[in-house]
C-alpha positions, 0 to 999 in steps of 0.5 A, spaced: 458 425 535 454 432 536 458 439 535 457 443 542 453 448 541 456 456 542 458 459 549 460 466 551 468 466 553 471 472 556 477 469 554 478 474 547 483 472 542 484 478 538 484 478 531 489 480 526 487 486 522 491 487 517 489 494 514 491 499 508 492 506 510 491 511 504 484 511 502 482 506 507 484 509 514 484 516 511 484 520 505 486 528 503 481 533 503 481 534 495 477 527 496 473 528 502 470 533 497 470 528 491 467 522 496 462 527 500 465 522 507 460 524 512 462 526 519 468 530 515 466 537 518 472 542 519 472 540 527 471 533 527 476 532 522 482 529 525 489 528 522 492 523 520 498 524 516 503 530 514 507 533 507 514 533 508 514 541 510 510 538 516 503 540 514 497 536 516 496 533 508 491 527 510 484 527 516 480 521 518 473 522 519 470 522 525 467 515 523 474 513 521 477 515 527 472 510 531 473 505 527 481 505 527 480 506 535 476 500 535 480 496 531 486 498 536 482 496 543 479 490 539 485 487 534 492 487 532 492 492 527 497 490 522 499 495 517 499 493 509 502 499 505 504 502 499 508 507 504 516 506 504 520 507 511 521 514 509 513 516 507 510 512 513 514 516 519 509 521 515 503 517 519 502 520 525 498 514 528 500 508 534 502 503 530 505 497 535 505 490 531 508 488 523 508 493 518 509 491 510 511 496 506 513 498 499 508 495 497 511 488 500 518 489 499 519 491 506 517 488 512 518 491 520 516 487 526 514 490 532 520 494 535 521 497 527 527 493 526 527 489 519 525 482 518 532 479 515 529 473 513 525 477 508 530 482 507 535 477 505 529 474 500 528 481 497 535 482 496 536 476 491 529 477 488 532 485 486 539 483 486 539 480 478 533 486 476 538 492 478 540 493 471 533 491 468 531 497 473 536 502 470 534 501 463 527 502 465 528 509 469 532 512 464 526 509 459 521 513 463 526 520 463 526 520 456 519 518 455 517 524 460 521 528 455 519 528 448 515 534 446 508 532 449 506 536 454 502 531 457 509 526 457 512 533 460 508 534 467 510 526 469 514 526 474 518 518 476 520 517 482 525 512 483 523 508 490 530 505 494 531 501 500 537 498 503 538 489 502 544 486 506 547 493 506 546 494 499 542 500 496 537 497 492 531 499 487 524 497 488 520 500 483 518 506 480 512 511 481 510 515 476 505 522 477 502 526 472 503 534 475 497 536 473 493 531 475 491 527 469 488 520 470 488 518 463 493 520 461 496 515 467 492 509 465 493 510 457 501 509 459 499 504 463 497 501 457 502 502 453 509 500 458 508 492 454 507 493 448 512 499 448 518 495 452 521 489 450 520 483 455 516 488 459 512 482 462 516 477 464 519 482 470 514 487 471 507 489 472 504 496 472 498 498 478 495 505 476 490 508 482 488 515 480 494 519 480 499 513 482 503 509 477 507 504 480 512 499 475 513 493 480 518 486 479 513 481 480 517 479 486 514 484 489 506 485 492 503 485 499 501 478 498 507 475 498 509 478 504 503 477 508 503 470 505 509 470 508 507 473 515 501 469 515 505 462 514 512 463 518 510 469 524 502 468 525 498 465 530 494 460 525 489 460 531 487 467 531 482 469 525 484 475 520 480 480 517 483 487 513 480 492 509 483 495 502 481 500 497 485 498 491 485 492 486 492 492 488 490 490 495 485 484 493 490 480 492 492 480 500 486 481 502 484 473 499 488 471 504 485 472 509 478 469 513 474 475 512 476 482 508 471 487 505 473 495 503 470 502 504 465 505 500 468 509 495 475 508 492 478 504 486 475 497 489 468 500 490 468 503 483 470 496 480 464 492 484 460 497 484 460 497 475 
């Protein structure tokens, strides 16, 4: 039996493109400085993203806009983010299909409305780990307390969302106010020894200035896993693009994924 060979069609079946947004789409000034992003002059940068005062906060090269508006002509671009519902109406770009957000807790179809079936995985996931939650935030506020100054400038942030009518904690992210890394990594690694049973619920993910404690249940590569294997096409490839190790886990299921060149994930190959 002989293969065909190739043929042209102008029948397109367009990919997925499952996409992070922050640091892969788009980026804040301080780390155009920081990354030297070519095609990032005053007049080509183009905004992406407001603060909650309604003030451009996030830009995309003009590079980056190209590539995002040919992903939008040439795929079905699937966002993949940390963002909750709530941060990603910050996003001032045309999203039309799935959204995974809260770092795979939430999953919006195309119309914006919530996905039950996963909504009603996530409530059982978090239900029982609601005073576990409770307990570790409370940690973290007397932890930022102590008479430290390097403890004094954390800032916790509990994220919520709403399961089966009930209002729910997802995770918690930490910042350092004065912007201090280290000191995000070095608590990083200090939450398992400092917290008994820490592992069996949690794991940390820290990127630069961001802290997240997260369940296990939740991670963008159960969502997609789920959105893959329940609501895709099986027939159409996949490809995506993620800058933090975080994404990796998501991006491995797909039929092709790569990353920008700058951010955590390039640091990590690139060492």
């Amino acid at each position: 039996m002989t293969s065909p060979f190739f043929q042209p069609s102008l029948n397109i079946l367009k990919p997925y493109a499952l996409m992070d947004l922050d640091d892969t789409l788009f980026q804040t000034q301080r780390k155009i400085d920081a990354w030297k992003l070519p095609t990032t002059e005053p007049e080509k940068l183009v905004c992406a993203t407001i603060n909650k005062q309604g003030e451009p906060l996030s830009f995309m090269s003009q590079r980056q806009a190209a590539f995002f508006n040919w992903l939008l002509s040439s795929a079905e671009l699937i966002v993949v983010t940390a963002r909750d519902r709530s941060e990603i109406q910050r996003v001032k770009l045309p999203f039309n299909s799935w959204q995974v957000l809260t770092h795979g807790a939430v999953i919006l179809n195309s119309d914006g409305e919530l996905l039950s079936s996963w909504q009603q995985h996530m409530y059982d996931a978090l239900m029982p780990l609601q005073d576990t939650l409770n307990h570790l935030t409370e940690w973290v506020k007397g932890y930022s307390q102590q008479n430290d100054n390097t403890h004094n400038d954390l800032k916790l942030t509990p994220h919520k969302d709403t399961f089966i009518d009930s209002e729910l904690t997802i995770y918690l992210a930490i910042k350092h106010r004065q912007k201090d890394h280290q000191s995000l990594a070095e608590l990083a690694k200090k939450l398992p020894t400092l917290i008994p049973n820490f592992d069996a619920h949690f794991y940390v993910h820290v990127n630069a200035n961001n802290l997240a404690i997260l369940p296990h249940a939740v991670h963008k590569r159960h969502a997609v896993q789920f959105l893959l294997e329940q609501h895709l096409d099986h027939q159409r490839p996949s490809f995506g693009f993620g800058d933090s190790l975080a994404d990796l886990p998501f991006l491995q299921l797909l039929d092709w994924y790569g990353m920008p060149n700058h951010g955590q994930l390039h640091e990590q190959s690139v060492n």
